[in-house]
C-alpha positions as CSV (number, residue, x, y, z in Angstrom):
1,X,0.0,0.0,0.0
2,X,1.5,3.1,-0.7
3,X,2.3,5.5,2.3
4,X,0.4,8.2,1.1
5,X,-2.4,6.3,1.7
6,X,-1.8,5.9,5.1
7,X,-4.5,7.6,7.4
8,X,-2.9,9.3,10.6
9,X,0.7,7.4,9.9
10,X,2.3,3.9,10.1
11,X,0.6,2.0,13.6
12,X,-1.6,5.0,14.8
13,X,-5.2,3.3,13.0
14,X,-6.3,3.2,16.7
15,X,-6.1,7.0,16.9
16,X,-8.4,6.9,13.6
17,X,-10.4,4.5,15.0
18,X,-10.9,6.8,18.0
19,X,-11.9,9.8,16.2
20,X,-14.2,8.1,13.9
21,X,-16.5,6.5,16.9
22,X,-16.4,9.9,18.5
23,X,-19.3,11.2,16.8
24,X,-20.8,7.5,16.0
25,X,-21.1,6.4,19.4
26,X,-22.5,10.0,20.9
27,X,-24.9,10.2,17.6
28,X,-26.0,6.9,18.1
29,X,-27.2,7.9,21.9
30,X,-28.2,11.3,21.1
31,X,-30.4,9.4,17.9
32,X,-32.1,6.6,20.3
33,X,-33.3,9.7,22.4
34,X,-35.2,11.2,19.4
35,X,-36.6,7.4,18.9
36,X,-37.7,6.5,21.9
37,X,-39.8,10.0,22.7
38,X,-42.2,9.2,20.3
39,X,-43.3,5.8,22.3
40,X,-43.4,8.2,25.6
41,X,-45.8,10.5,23.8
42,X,-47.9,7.6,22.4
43,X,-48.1,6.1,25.6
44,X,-49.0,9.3,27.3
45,X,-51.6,10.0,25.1
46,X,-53.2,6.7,25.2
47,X,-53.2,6.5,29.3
48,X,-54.8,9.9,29.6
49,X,-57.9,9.0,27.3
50,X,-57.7,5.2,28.2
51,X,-60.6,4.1,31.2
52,X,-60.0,0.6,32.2
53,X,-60.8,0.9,35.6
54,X,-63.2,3.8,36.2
55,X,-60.5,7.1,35.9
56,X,-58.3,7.8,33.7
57,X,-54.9,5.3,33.5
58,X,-52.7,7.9,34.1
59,X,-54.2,8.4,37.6
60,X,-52.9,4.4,38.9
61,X,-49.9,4.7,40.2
62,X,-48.8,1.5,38.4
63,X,-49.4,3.9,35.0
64,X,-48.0,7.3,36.1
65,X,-45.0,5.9,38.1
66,X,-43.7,4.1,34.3
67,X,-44.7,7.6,32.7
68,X,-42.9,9.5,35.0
69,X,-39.9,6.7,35.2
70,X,-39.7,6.8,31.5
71,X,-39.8,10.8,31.4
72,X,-37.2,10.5,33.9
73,X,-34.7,8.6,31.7
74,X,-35.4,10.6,29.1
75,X,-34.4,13.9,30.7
76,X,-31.3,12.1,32.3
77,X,-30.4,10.7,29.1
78,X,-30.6,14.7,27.0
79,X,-28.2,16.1,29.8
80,X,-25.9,13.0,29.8
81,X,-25.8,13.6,25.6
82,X,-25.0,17.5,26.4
83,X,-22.9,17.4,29.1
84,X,-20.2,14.7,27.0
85,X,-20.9,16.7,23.9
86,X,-19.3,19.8,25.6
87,X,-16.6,17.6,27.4
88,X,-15.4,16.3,23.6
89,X,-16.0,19.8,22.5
90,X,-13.3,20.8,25.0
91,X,-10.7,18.3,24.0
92,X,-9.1,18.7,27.8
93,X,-8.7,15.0,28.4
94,X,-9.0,12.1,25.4
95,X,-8.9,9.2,28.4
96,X,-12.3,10.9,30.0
97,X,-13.6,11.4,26.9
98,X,-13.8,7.8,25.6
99,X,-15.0,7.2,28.9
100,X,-18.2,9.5,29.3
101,X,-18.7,8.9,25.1
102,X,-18.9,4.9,25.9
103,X,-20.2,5.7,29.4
104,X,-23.3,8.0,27.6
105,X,-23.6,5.7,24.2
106,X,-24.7,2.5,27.2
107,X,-26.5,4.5,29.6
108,X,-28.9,6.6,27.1
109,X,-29.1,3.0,24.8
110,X,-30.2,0.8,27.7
111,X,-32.4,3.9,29.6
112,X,-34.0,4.4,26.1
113,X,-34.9,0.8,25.6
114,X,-36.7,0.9,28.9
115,X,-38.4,3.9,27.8
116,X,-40.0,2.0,25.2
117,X,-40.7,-1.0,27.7
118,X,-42.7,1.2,29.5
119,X,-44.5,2.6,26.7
120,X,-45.5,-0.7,25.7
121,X,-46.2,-2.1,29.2
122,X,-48.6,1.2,30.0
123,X,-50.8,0.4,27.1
124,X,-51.3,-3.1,27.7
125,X,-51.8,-5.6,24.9
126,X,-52.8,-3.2,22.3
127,X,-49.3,-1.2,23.1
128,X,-48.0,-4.9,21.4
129,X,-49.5,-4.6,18.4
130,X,-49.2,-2.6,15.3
131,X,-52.0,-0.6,16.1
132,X,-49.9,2.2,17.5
133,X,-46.0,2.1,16.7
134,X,-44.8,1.8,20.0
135,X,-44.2,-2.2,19.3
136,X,-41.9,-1.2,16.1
137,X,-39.5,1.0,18.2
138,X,-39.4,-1.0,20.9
139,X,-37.9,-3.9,18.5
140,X,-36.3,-1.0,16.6
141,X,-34.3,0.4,19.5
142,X,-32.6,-2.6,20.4
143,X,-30.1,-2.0,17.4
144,X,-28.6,1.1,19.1
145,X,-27.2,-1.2,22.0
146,X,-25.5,-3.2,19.6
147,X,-24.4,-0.3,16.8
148,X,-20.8,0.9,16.8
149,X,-19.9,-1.1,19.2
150,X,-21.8,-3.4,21.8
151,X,-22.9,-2.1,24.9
152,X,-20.7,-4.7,26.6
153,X,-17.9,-3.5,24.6
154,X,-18.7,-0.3,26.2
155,X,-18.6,-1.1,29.5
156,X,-15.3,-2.8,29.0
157,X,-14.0,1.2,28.1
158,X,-15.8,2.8,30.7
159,X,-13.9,0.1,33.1
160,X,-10.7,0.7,31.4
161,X,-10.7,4.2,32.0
162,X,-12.2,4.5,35.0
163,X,-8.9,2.6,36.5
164,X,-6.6,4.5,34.6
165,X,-8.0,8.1,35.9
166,X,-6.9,7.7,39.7
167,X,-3.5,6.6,38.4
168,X,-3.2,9.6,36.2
169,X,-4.8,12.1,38.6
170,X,-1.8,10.9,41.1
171,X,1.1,11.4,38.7
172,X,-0.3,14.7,38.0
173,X,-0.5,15.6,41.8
174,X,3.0,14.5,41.9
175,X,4.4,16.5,39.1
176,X,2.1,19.6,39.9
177,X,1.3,19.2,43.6
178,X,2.2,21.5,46.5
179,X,5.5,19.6,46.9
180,X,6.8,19.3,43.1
181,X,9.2,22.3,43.7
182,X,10.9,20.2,46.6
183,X,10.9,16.8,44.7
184,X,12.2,18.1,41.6
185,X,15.4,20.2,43.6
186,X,16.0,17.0,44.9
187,X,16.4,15.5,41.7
188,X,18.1,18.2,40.2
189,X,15.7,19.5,38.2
C-alpha cells in the first residue's frame, strides 16, 4: 500500500479508530433519544384518554410511576448527551472522553430501551400490536445497544478508564502538587 495512503501514519489506525466513533457512538445515543420520545408520547396520550378501571390510567400509580420513570430517563439521558458533547467539545482530556462517550452511548441506549418498555407495558396488549408504533420502536431500539460497538464492549472502556483516571490524577498531583518544587530540587531539576 502506498504510504500516502496511510490515514494518521504507520501504527496510529487506533487514533483513527478513536476519532471516527467519536461522533458514531455520541450520535447513536443522542439518535435513540429522538426514537424513543415518540413511544413516551404515544403512551402518554393513550393513558390519559384510556378508562379501564373507572379514571383515567394515568391516575394508577402502576401507569403514572412508568410515565414518570420513562420521562425521567429521558431527561437524564438529553443532559448525559449535552454534558459529554461539551466535554469532547473541550478536548481537555481524550482518556475521559472515551469514557463518558462509551459511558453516555450505554447509559442513554439501555435507559431508552426501557423507555419503550414502559410505553408498551402502559398500554397493555394493544401497546404490542401494530395498532400504534410503540411495538416497532421498541424492536427497533434494540439496534442502538448493539451499533458501533456493543454495549458490553462499552462497558469494557468505561472500566478501562475509569482505572486508569486515579493513576493519572496521582502522577499529575505529583508533578504539579504543592511539593513538586521540593521533589524536583531534589532530583536536580
Amino acid at each position: 500500500m502506498p504510504v500516502e495512503n496511510v490515514l494518521g501514519g504507520i501504527d496510529r489506525g487506533a487514533e483513527v479508530f478513536q476519532t471516527m466513533m467519536i461522533p458514531e457512538r455520541l450520535g447513536t445515543a443522542a439518535m435513540t433519544i429522538g426514537a424513543a420520545r415518540p413511544a413516551l408520547e404515544v403512551a402518554t396520550d393513550y393513558t390519559a384518554k384510556r378508562k379501564a378501571f373507572g379514571p383515567a390510567d394515568r391516575r394508577l400509580p402502576g401507569v403514572s410511576f412508568q410515565i414518570a420513570e420513562a420521562a425521567m430517563l429521558l431527561d437524564a439521558s438529553r443532559a448525559l448527551v449535552d454534558a459529554t458533547a461539551v466535554a469532547v467539545d473541550r478536548r481537555e482530556d481524550p482518556a475521559r472522553g472515551r469514557r463518558m462517550i462509551s459511558e453516555t452511548k450505554k447509559f442513554v441506549t439501555e435507559s431508552c430501551q426501557q423507555v419503550a418498555h414502559h410505553s408498551m407495558q402502559v398500554m397493555g396488549g394493544i401497546g404490542y400490536t401494530n395498532v400504534f408504533p410503540v411495538e416497532r420502536i421498541h424492536r427497533d431500539l434494540r439496534l442502538a445497544s448493539i451499533w458501533t460497538g456493543t454495549n458490553e464492549v462499552m462497558a469494557a472502556i468505561v472500566a478501562h478508564e475509569w482505572y486508569r483516571e486515579p493513576k493519572a490524577a496521582r502522577l499529575a498531583r505529583r508533578t504539579r502538587g504543592p511539593g513538586a518544587r521540593r521533589r524536583a530540587g531534589r532530583r536536580g531539576g
